[in-house]
PyMOL Python script that loads the backbone (N, CA, C, O; Angstrom):
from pymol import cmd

cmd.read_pdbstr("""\
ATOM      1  N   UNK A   1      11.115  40.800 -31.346  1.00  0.00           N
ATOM      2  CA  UNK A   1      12.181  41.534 -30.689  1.00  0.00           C
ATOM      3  C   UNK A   1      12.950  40.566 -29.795  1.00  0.00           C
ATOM      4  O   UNK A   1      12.210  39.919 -29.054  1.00  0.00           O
ATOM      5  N   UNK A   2      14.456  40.269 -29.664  1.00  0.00           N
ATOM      6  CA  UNK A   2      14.920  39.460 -29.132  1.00  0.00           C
ATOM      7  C   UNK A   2      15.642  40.477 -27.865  1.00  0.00           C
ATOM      8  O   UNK A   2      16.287  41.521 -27.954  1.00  0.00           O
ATOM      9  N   UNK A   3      15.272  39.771 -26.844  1.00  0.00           N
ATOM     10  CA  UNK A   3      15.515  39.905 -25.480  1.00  0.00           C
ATOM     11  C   UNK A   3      17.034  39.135 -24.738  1.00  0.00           C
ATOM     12  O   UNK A   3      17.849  39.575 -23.927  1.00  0.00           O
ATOM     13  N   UNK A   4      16.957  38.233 -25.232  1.00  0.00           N
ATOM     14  CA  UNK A   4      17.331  36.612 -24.915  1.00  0.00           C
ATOM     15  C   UNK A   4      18.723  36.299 -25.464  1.00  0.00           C
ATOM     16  O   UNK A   4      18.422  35.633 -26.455  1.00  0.00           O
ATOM     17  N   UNK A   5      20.203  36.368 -25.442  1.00  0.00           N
ATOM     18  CA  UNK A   5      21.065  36.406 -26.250  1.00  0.00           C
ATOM     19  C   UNK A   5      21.776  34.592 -26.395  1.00  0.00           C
ATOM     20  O   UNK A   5      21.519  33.679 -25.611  1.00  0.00           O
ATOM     21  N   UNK A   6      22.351  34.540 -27.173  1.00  0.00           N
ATOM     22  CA  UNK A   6      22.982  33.031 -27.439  1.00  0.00           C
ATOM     23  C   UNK A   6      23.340  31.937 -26.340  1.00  0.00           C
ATOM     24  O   UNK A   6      22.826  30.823 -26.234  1.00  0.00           O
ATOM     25  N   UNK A   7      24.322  32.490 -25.555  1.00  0.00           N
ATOM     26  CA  UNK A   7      24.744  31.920 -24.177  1.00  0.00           C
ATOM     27  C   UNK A   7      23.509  31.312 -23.794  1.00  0.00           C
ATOM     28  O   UNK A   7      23.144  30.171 -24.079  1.00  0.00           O
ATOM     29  N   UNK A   8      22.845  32.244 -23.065  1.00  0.00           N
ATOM     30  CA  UNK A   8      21.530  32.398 -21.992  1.00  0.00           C
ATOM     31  C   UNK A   8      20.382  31.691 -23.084  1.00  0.00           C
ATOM     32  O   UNK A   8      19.703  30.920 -22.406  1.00  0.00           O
ATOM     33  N   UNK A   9      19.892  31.669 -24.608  1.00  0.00           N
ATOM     34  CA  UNK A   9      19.592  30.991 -24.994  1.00  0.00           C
ATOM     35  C   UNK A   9      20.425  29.609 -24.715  1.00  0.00           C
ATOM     36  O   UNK A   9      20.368  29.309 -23.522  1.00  0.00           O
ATOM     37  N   UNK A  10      20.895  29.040 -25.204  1.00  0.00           N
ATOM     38  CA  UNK A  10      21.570  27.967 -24.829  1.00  0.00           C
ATOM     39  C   UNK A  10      21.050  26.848 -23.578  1.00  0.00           C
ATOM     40  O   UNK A  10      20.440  25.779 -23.558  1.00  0.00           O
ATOM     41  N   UNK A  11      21.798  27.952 -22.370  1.00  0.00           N
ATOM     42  CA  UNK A  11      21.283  27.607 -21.260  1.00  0.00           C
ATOM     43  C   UNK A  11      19.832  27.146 -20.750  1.00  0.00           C
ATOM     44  O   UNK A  11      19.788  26.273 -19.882  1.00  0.00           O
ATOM     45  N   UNK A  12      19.018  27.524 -21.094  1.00  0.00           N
ATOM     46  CA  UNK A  12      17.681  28.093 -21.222  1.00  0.00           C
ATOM     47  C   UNK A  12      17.015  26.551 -21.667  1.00  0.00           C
ATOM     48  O   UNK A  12      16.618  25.746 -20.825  1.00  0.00           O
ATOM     49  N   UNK A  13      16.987  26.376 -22.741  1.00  0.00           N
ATOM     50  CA  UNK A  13      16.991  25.472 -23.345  1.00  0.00           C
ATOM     51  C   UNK A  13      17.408  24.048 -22.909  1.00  0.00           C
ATOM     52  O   UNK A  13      16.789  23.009 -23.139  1.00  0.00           O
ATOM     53  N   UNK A  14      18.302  24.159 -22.391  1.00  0.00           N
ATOM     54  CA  UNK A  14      19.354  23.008 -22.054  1.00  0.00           C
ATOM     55  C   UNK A  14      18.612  22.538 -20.621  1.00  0.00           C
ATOM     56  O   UNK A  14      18.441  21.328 -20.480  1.00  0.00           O
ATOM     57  N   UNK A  15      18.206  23.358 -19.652  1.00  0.00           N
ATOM     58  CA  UNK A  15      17.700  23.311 -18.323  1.00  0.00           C
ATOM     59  C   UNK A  15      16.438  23.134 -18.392  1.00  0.00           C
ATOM     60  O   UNK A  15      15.902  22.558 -17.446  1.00  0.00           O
ATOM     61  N   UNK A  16      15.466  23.665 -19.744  1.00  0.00           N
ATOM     62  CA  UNK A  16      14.333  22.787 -19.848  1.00  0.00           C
ATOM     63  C   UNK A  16      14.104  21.810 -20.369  1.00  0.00           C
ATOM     64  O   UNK A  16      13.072  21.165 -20.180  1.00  0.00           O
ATOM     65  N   UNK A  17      14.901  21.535 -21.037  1.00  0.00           N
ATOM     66  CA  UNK A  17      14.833  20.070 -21.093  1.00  0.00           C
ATOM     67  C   UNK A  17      14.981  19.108 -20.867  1.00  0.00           C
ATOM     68  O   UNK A  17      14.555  18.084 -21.403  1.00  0.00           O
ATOM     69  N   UNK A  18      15.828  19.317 -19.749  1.00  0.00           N
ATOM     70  CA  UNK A  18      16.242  18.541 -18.612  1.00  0.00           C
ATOM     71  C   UNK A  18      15.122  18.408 -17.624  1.00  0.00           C
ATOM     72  O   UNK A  18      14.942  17.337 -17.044  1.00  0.00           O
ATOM     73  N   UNK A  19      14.327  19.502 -17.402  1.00  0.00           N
ATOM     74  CA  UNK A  19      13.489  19.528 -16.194  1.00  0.00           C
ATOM     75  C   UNK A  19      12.314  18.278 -16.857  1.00  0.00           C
ATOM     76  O   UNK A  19      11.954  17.165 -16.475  1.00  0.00           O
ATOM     77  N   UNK A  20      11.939  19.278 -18.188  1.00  0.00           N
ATOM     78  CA  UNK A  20      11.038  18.115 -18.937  1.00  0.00           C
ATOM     79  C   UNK A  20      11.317  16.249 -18.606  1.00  0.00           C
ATOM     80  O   UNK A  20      10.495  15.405 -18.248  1.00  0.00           O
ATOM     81  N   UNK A  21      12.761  16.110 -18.893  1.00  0.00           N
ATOM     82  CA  UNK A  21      13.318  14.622 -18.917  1.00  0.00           C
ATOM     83  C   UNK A  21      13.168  13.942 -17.828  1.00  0.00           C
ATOM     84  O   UNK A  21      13.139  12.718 -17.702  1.00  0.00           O
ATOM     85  N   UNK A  22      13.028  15.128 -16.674  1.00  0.00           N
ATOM     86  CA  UNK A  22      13.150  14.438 -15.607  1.00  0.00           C
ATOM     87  C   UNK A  22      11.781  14.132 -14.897  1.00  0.00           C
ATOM     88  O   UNK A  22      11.446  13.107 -14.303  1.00  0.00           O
ATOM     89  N   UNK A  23      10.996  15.431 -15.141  1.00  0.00           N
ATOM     90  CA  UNK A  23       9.497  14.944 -14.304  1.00  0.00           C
ATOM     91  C   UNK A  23       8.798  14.005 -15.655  1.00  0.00           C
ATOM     92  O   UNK A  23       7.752  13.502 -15.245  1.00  0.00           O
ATOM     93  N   UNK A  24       8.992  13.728 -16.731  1.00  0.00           N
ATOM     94  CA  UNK A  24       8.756  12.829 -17.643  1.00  0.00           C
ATOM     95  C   UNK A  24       9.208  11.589 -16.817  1.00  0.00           C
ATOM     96  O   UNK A  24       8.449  10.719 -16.390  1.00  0.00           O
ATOM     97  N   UNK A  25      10.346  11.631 -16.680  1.00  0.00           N
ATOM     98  CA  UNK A  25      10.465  10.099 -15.768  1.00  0.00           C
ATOM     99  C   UNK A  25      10.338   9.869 -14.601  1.00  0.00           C
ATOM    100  O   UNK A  25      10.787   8.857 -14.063  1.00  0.00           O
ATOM    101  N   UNK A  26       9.623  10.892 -13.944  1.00  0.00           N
ATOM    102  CA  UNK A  26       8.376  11.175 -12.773  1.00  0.00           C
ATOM    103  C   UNK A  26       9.849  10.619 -11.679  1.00  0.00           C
ATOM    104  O   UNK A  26       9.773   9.742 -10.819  1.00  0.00           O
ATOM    105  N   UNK A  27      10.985  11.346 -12.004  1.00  0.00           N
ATOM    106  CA  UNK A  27      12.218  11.646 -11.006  1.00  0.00           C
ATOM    107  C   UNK A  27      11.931  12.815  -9.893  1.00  0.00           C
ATOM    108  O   UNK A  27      12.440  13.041  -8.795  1.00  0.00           O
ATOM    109  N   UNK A  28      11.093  13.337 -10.503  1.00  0.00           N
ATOM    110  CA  UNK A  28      11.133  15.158  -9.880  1.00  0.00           C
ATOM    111  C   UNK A  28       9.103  15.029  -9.966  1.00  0.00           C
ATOM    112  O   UNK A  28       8.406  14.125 -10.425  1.00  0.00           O
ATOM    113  N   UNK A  29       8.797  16.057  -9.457  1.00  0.00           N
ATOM    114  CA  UNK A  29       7.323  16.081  -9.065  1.00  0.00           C
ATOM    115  C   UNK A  29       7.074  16.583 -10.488  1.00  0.00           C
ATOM    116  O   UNK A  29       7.788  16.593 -11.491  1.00  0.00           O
ATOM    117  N   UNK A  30       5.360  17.151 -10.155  1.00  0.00           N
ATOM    118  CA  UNK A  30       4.685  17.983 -11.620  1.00  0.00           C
ATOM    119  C   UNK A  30       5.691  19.253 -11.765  1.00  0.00           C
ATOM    120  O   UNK A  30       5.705  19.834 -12.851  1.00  0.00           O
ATOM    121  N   UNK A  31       6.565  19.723 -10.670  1.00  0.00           N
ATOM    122  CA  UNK A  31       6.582  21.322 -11.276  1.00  0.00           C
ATOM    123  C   UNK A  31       7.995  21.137 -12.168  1.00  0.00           C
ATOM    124  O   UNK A  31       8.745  22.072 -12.448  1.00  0.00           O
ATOM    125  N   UNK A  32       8.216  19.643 -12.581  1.00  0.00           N
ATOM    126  CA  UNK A  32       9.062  19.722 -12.896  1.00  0.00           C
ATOM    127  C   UNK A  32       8.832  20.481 -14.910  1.00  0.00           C
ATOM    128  O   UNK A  32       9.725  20.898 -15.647  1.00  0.00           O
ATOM    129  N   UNK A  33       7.676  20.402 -15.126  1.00  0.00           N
ATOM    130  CA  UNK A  33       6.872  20.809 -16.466  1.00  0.00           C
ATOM    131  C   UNK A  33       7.351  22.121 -16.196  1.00  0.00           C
ATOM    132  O   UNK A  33       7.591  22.587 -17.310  1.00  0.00           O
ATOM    133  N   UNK A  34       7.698  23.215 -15.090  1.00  0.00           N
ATOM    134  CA  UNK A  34       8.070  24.345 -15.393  1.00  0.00           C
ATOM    135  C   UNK A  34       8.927  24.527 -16.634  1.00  0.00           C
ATOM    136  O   UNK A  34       8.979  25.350 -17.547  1.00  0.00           O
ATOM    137  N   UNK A  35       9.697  23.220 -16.231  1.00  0.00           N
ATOM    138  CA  UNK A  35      11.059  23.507 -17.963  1.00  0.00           C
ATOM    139  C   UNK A  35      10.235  23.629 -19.299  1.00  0.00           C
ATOM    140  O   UNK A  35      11.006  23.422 -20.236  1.00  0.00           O
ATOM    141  N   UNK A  36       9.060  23.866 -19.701  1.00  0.00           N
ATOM    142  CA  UNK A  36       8.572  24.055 -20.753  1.00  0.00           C
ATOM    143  C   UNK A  36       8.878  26.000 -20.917  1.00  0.00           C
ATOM    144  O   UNK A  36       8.946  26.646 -21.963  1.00  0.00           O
ATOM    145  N   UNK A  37       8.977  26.380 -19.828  1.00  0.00           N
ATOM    146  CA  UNK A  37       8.927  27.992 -19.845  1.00  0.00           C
ATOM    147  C   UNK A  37      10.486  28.782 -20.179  1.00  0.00           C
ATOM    148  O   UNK A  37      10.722  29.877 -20.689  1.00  0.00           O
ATOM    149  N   UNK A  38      11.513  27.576 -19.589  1.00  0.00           N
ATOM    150  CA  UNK A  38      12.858  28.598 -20.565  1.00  0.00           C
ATOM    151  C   UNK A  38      13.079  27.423 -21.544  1.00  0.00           C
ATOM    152  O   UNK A  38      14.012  27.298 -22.337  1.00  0.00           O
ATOM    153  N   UNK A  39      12.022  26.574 -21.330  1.00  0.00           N
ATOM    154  CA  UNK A  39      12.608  25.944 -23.196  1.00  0.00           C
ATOM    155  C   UNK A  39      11.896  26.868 -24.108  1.00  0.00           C
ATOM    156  O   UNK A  39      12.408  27.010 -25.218  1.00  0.00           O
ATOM    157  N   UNK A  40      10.790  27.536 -23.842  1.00  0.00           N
ATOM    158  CA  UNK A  40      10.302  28.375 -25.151  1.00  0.00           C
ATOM    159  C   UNK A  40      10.679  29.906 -25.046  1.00  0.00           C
ATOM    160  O   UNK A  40      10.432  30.585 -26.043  1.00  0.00           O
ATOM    161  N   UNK A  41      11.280  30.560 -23.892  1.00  0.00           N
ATOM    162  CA  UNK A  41      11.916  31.335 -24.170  1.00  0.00           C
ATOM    163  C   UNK A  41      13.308  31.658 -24.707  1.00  0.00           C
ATOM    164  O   UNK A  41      13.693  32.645 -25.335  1.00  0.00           O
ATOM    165  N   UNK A  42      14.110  30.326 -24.206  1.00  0.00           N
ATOM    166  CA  UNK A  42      15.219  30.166 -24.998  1.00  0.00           C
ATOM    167  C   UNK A  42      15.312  29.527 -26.690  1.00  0.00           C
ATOM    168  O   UNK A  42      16.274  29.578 -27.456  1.00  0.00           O
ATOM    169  N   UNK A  43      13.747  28.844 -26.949  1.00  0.00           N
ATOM    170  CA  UNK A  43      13.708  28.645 -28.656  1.00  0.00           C
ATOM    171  C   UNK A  43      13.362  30.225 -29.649  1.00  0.00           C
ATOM    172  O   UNK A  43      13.711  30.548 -30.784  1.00  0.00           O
ATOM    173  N   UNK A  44      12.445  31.009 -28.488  1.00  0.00           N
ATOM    174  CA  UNK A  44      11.895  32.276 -29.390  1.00  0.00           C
ATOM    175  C   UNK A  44      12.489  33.173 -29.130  1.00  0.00           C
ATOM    176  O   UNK A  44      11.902  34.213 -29.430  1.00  0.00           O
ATOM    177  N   UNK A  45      13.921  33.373 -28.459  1.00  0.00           N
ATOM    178  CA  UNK A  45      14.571  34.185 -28.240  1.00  0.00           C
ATOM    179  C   UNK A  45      13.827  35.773 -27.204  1.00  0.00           C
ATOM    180  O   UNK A  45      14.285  36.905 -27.054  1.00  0.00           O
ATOM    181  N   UNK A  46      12.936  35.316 -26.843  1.00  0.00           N
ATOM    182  CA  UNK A  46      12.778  36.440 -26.165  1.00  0.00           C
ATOM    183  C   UNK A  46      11.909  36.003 -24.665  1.00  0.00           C
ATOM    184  O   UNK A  46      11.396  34.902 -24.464  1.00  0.00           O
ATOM    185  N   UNK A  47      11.905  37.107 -23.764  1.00  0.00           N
ATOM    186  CA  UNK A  47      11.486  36.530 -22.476  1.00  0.00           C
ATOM    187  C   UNK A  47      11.081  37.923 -21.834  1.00  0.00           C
ATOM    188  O   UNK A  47      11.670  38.996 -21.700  1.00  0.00           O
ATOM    189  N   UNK A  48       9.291  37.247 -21.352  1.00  0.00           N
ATOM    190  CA  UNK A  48       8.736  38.272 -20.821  1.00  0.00           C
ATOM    191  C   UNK A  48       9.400  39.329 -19.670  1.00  0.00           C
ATOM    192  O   UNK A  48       9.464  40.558 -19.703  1.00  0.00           O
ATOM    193  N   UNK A  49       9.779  38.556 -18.838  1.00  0.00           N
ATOM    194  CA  UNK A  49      10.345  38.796 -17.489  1.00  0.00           C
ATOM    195  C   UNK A  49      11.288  40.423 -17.493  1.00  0.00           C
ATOM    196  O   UNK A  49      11.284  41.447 -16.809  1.00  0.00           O
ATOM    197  N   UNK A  50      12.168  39.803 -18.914  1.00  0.00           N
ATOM    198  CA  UNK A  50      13.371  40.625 -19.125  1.00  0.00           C
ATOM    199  C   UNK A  50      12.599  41.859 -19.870  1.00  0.00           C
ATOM    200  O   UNK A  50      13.251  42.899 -19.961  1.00  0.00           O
ATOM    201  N   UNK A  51      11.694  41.852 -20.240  1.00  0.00           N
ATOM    202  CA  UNK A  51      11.193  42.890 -20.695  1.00  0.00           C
ATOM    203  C   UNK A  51      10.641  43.784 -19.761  1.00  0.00           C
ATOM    204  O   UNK A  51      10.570  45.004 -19.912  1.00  0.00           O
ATOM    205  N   UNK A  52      10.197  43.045 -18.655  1.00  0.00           N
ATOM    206  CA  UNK A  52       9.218  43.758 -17.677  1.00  0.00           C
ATOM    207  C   UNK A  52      10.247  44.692 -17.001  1.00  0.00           C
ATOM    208  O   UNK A  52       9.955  45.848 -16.696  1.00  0.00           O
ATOM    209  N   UNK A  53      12.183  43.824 -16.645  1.00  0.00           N
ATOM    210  CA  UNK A  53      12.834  44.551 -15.961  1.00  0.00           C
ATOM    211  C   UNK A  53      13.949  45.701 -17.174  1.00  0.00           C
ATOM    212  O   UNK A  53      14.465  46.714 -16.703  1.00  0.00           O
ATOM    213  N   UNK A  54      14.074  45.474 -18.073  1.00  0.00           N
ATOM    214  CA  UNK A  54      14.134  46.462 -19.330  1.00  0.00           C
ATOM    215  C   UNK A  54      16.048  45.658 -19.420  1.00  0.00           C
ATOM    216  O   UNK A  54      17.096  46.299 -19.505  1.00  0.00           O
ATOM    217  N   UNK A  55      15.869  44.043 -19.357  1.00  0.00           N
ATOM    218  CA  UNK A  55      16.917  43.305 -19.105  1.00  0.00           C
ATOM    219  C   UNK A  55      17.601  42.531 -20.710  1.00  0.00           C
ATOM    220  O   UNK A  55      17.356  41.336 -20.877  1.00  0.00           O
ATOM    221  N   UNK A  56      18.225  43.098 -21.531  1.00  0.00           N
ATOM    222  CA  UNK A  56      18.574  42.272 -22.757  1.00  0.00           C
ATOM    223  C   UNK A  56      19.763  41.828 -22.366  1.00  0.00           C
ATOM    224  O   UNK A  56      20.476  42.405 -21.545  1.00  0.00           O
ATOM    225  N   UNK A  57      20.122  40.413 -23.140  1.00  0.00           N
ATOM    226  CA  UNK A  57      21.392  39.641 -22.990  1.00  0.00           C
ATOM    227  C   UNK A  57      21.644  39.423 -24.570  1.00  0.00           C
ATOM    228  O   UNK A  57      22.699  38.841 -24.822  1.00  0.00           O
ATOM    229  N   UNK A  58      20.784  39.823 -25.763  1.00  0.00           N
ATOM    230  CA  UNK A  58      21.582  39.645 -27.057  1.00  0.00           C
ATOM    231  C   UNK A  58      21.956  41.240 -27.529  1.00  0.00           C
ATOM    232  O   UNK A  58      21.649  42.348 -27.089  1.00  0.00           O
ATOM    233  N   UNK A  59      22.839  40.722 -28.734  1.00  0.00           N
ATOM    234  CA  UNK A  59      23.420  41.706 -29.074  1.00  0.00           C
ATOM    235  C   UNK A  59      22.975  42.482 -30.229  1.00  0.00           C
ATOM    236  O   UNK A  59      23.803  43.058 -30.935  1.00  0.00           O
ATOM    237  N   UNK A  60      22.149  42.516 -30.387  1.00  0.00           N
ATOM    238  CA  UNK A  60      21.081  43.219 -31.145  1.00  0.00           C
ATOM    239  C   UNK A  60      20.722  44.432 -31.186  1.00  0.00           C
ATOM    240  O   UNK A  60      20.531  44.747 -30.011  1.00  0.00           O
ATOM    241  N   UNK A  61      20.497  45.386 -31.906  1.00  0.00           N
ATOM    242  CA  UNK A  61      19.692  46.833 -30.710  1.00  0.00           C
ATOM    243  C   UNK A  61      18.370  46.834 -31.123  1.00  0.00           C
ATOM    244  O   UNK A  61      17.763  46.278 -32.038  1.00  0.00           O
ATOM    245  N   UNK A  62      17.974  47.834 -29.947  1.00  0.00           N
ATOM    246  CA  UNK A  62      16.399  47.345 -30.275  1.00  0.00           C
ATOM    247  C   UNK A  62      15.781  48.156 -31.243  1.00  0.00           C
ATOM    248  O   UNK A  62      14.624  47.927 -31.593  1.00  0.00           O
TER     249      UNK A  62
END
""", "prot")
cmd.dss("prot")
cmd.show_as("cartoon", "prot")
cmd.util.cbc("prot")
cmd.orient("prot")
């Protein structure tokens, strides 16, 4: 079930992997590994969070 729409995928993605790039080059501390959490919600299109608050951003129906 996709939660997660294109844009905000995008984004998502883009900001974890950045976070990744950066505590990889030990620029930023450990929490910089958080970016593993909207890189895989922005690859699987869906995200716990938004479910918990009943929050969709694609255009899908459910």
């Amino acid at each position: 079930m996709c939660n997660v729409g294109g844009m905000d995928r995008l984004l998502r993605i883009v900001a974890g992997l950045v976070l990744i790039g950066l505590a990889a080059t030990h620029t930023v501390g450990l929490w910089g590994w958080i970016g593993v959490v909207p890189l895989l919600t922005g690859a699987i299109g869906w995200c716990p969070a938004y479910s918990l608050f009943r929050i969709r951003t694609c255009r899908t129906k459910p």
